[in-house]
PDB file as gemmi writes it, atoms N, CA and C in Angstrom:
CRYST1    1.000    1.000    1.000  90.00  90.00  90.00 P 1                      
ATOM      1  N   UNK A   1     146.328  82.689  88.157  1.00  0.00           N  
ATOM      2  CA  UNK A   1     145.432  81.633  88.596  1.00  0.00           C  
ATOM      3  C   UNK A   1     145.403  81.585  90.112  1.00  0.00           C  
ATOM      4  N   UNK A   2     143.869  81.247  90.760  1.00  0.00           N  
ATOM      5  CA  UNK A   2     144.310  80.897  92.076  1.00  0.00           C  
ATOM      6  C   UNK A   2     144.589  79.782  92.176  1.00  0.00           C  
ATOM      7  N   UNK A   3     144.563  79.284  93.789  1.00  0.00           N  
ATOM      8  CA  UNK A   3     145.022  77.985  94.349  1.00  0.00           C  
ATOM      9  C   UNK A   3     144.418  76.863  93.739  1.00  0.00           C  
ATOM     10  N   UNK A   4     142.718  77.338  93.725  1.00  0.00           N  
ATOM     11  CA  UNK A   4     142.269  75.972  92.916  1.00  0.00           C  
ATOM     12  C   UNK A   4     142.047  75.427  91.201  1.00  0.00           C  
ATOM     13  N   UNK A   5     142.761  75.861  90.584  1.00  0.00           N  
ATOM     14  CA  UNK A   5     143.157  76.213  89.391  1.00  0.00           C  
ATOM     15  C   UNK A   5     142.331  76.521  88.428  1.00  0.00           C  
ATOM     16  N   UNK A   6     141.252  77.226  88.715  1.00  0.00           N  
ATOM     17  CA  UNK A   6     140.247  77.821  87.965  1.00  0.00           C  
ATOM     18  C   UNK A   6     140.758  78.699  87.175  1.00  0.00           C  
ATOM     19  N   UNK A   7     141.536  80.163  87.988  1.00  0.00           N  
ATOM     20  CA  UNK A   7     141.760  81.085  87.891  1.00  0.00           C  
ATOM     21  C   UNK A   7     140.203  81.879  86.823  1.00  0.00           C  
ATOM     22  N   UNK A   8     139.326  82.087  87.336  1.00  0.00           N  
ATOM     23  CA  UNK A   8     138.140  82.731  87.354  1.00  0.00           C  
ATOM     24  C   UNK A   8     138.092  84.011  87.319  1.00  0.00           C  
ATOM     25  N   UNK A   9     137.844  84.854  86.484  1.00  0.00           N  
ATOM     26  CA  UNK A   9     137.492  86.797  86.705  1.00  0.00           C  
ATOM     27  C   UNK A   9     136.136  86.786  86.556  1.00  0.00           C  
ATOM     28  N   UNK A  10     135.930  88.301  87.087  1.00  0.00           N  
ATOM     29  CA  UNK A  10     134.783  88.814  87.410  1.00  0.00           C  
ATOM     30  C   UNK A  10     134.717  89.856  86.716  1.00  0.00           C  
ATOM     31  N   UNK A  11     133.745  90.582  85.650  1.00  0.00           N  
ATOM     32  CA  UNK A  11     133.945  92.080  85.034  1.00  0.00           C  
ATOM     33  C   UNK A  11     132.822  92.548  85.958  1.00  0.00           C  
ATOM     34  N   UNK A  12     133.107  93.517  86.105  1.00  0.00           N  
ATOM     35  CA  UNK A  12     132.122  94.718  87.262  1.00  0.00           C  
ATOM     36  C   UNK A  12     131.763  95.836  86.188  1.00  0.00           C  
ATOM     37  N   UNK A  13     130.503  96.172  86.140  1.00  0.00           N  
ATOM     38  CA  UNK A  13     130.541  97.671  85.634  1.00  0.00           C  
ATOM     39  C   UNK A  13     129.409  98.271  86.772  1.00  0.00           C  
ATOM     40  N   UNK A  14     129.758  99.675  87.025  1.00  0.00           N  
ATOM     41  CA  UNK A  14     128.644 100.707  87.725  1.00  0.00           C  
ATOM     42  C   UNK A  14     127.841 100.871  86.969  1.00  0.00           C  
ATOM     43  N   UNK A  15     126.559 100.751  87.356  1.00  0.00           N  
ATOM     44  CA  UNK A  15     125.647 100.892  86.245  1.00  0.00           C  
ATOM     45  C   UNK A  15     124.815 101.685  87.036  1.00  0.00           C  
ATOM     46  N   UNK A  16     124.289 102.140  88.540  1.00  0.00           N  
ATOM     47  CA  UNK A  16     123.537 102.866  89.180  1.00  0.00           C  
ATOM     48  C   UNK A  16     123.974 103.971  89.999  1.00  0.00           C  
ATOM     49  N   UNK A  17     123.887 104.966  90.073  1.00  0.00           N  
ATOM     50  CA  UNK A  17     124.523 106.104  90.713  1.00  0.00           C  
ATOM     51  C   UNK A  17     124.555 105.921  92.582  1.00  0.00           C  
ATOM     52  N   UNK A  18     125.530 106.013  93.120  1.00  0.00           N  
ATOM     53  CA  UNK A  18     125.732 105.780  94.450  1.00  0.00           C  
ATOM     54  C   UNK A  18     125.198 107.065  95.420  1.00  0.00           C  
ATOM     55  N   UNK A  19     124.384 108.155  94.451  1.00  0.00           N  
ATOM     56  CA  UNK A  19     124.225 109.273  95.289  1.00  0.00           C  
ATOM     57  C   UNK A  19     122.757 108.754  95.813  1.00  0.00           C  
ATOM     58  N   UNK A  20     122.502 108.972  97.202  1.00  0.00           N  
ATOM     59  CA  UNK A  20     121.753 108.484  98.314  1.00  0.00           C  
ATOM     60  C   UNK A  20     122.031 107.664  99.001  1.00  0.00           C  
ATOM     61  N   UNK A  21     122.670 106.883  98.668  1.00  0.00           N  
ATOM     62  CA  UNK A  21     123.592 105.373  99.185  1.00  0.00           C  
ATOM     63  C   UNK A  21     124.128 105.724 100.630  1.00  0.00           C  
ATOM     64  N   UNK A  22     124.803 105.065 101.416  1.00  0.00           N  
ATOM     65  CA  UNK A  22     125.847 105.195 102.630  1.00  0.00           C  
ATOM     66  C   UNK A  22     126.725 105.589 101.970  1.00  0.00           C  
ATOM     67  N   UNK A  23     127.738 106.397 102.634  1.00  0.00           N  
ATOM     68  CA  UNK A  23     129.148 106.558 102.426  1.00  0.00           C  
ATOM     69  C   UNK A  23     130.212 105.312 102.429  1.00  0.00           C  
ATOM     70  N   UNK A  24     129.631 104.279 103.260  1.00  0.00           N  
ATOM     71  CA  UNK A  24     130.098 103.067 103.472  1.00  0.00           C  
ATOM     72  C   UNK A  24     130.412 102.122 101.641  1.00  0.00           C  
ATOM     73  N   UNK A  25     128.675 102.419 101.204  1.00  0.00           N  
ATOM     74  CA  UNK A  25     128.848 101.447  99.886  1.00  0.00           C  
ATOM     75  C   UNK A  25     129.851 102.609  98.699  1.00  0.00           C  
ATOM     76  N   UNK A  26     129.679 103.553  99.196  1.00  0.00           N  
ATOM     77  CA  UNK A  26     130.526 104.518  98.134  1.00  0.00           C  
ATOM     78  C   UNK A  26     131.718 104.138  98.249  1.00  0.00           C  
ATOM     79  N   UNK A  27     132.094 103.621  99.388  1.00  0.00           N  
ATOM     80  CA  UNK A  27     133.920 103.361  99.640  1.00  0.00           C  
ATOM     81  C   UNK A  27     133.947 102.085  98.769  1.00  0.00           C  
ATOM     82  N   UNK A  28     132.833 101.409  98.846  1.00  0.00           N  
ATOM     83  CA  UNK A  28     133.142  99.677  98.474  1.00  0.00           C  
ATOM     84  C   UNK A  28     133.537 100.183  96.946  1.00  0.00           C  
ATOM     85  N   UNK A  29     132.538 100.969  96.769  1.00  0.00           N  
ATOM     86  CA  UNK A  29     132.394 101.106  94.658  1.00  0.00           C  
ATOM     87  C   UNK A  29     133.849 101.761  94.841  1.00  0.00           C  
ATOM     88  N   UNK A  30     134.502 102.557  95.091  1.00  0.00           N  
ATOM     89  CA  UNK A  30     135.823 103.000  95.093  1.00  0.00           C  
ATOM     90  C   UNK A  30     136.773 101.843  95.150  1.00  0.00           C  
ATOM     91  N   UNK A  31     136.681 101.238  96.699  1.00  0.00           N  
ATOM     92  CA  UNK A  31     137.965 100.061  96.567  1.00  0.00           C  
ATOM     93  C   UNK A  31     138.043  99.086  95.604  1.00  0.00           C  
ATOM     94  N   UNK A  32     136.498  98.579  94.555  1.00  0.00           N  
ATOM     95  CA  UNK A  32     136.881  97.690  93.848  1.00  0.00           C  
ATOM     96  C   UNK A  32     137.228  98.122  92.432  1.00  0.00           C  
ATOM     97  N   UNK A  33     138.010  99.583  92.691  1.00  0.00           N  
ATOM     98  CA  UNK A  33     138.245 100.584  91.531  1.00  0.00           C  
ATOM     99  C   UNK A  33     137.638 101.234  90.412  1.00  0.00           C  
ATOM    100  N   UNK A  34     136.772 101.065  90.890  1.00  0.00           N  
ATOM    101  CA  UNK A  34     135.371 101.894  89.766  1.00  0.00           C  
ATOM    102  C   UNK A  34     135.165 103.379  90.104  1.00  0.00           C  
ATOM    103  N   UNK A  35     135.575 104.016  89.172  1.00  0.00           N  
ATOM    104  CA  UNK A  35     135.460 105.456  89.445  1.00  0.00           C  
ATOM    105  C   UNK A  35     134.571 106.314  89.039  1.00  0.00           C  
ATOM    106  N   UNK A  36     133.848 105.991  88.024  1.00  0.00           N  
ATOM    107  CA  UNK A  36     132.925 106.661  87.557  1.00  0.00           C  
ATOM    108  C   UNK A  36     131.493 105.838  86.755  1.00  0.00           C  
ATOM    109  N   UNK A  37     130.273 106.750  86.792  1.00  0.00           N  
ATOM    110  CA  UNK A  37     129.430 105.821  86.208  1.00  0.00           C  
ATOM    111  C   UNK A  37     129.759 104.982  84.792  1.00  0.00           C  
ATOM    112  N   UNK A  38     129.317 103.835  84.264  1.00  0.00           N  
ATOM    113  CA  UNK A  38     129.814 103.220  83.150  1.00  0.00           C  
ATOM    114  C   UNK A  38     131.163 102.571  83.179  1.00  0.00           C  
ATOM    115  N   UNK A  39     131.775 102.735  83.904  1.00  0.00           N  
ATOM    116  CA  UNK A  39     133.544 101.951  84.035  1.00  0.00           C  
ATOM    117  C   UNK A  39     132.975 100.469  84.434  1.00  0.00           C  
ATOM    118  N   UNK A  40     133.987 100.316  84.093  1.00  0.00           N  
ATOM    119  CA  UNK A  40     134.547  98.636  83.710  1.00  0.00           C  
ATOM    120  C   UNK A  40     135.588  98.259  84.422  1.00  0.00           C  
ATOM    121  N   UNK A  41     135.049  97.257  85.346  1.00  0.00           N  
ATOM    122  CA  UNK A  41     137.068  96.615  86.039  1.00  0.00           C  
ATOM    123  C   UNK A  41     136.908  95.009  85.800  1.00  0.00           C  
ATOM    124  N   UNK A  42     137.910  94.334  85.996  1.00  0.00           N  
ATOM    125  CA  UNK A  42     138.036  93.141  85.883  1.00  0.00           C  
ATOM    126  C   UNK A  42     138.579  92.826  87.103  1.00  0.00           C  
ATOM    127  N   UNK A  43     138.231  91.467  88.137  1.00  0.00           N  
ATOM    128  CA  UNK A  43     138.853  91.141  89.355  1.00  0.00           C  
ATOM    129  C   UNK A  43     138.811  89.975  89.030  1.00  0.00           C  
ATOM    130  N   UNK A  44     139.889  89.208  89.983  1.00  0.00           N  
ATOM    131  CA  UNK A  44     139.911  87.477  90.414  1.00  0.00           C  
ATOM    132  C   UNK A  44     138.903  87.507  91.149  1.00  0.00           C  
ATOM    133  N   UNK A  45     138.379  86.480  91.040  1.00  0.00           N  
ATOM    134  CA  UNK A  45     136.867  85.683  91.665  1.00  0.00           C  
ATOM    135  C   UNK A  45     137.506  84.841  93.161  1.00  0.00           C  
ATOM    136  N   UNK A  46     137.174  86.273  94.203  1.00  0.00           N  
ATOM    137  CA  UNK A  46     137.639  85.672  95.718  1.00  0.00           C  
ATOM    138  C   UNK A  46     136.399  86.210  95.956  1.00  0.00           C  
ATOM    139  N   UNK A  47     136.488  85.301  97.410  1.00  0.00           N  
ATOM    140  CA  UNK A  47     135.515  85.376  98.437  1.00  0.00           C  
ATOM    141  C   UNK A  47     135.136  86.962  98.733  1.00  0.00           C  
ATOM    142  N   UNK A  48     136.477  87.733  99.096  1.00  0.00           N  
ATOM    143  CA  UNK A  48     136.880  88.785  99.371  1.00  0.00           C  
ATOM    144  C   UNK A  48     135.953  90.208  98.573  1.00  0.00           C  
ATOM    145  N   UNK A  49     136.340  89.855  97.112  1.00  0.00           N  
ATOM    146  CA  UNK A  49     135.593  90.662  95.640  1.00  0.00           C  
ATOM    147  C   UNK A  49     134.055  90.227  96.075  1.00  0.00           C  
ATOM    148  N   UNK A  50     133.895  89.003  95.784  1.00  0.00           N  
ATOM    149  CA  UNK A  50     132.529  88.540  96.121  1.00  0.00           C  
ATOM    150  C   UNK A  50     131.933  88.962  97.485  1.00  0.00           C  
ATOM    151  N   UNK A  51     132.308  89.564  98.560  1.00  0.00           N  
ATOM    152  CA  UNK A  51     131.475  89.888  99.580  1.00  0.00           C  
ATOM    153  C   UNK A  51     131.486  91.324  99.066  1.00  0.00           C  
ATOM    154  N   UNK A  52     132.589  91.873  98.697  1.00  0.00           N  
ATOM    155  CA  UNK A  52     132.149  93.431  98.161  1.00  0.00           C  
ATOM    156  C   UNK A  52     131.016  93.807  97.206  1.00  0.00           C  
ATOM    157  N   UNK A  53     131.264  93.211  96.479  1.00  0.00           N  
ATOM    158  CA  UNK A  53     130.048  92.686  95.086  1.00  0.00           C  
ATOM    159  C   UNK A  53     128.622  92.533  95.820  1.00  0.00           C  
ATOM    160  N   UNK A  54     128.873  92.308  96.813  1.00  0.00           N  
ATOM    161  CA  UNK A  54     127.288  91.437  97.352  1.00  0.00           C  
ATOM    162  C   UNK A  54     126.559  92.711  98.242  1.00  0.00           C  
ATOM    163  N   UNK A  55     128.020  93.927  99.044  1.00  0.00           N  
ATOM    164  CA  UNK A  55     127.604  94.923  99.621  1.00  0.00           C  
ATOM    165  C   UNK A  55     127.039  95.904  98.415  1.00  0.00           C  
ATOM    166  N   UNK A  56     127.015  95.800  97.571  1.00  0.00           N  
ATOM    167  CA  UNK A  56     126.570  96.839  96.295  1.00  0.00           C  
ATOM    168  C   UNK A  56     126.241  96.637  94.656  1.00  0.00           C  
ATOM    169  N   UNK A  57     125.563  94.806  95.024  1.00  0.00           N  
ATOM    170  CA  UNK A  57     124.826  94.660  94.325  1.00  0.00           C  
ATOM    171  C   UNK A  57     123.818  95.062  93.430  1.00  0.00           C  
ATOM    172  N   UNK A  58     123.433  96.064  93.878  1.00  0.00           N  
ATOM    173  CA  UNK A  58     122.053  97.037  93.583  1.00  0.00           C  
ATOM    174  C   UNK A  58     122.690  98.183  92.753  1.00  0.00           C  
ATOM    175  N   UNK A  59     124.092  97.956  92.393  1.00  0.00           N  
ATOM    176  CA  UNK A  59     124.555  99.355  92.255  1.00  0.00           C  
ATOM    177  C   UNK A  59     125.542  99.095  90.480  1.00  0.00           C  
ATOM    178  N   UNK A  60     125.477  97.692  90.986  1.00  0.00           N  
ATOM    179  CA  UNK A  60     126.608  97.035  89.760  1.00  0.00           C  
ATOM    180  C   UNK A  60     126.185  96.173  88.945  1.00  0.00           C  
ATOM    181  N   UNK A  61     126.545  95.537  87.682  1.00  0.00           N  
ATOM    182  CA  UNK A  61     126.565  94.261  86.957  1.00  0.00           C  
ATOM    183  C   UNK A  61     127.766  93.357  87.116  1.00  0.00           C  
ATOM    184  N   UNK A  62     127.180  92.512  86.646  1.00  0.00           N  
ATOM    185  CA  UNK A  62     128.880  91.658  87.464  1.00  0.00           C  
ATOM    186  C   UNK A  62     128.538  90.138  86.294  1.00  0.00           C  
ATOM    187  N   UNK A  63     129.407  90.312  85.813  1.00  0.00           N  
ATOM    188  CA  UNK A  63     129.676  88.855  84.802  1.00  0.00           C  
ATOM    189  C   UNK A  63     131.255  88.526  85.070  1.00  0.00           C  
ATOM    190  N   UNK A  64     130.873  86.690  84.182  1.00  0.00           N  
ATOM    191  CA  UNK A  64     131.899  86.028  84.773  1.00  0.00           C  
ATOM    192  C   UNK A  64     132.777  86.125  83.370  1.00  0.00           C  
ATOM    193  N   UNK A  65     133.916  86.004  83.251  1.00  0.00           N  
ATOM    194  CA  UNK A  65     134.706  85.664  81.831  1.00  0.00           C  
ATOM    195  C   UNK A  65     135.951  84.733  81.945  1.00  0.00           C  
TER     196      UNK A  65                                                      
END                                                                             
């Protein structure tokens, strides 16, 4: 849980191929551990996830659970 006792996740899946993209948003889809097209991660719902999410929007699905 975080601080404000939500404790909130986020499921991410890649759903659009990053080839043409910056190298920049390719790092983002990497750091928030998505490795390949179709994968699935689960994160805590921070500011942090959420600004990454927002750099590669176009690239992902993103639900709450």
């Amino acid at each position: 849980m975080n601080g404000n006792g939500k404790g909130r996740r986020l499921r991410i899946t890649w759903t659009k191929s990053a080839i043409g993209y910056s190298e920049r948003q390719k790092r983002t889809i990497r750091a928030l551990g998505l490795r390949q097209l179709g994968h699935t991660v689960e994160h805590e719902d921070t500011p942090v996830i959420r600004g990454m999410i927002d750099k590669v929007r176009h690239l992902v699905q993103v639900q709450e659970v």
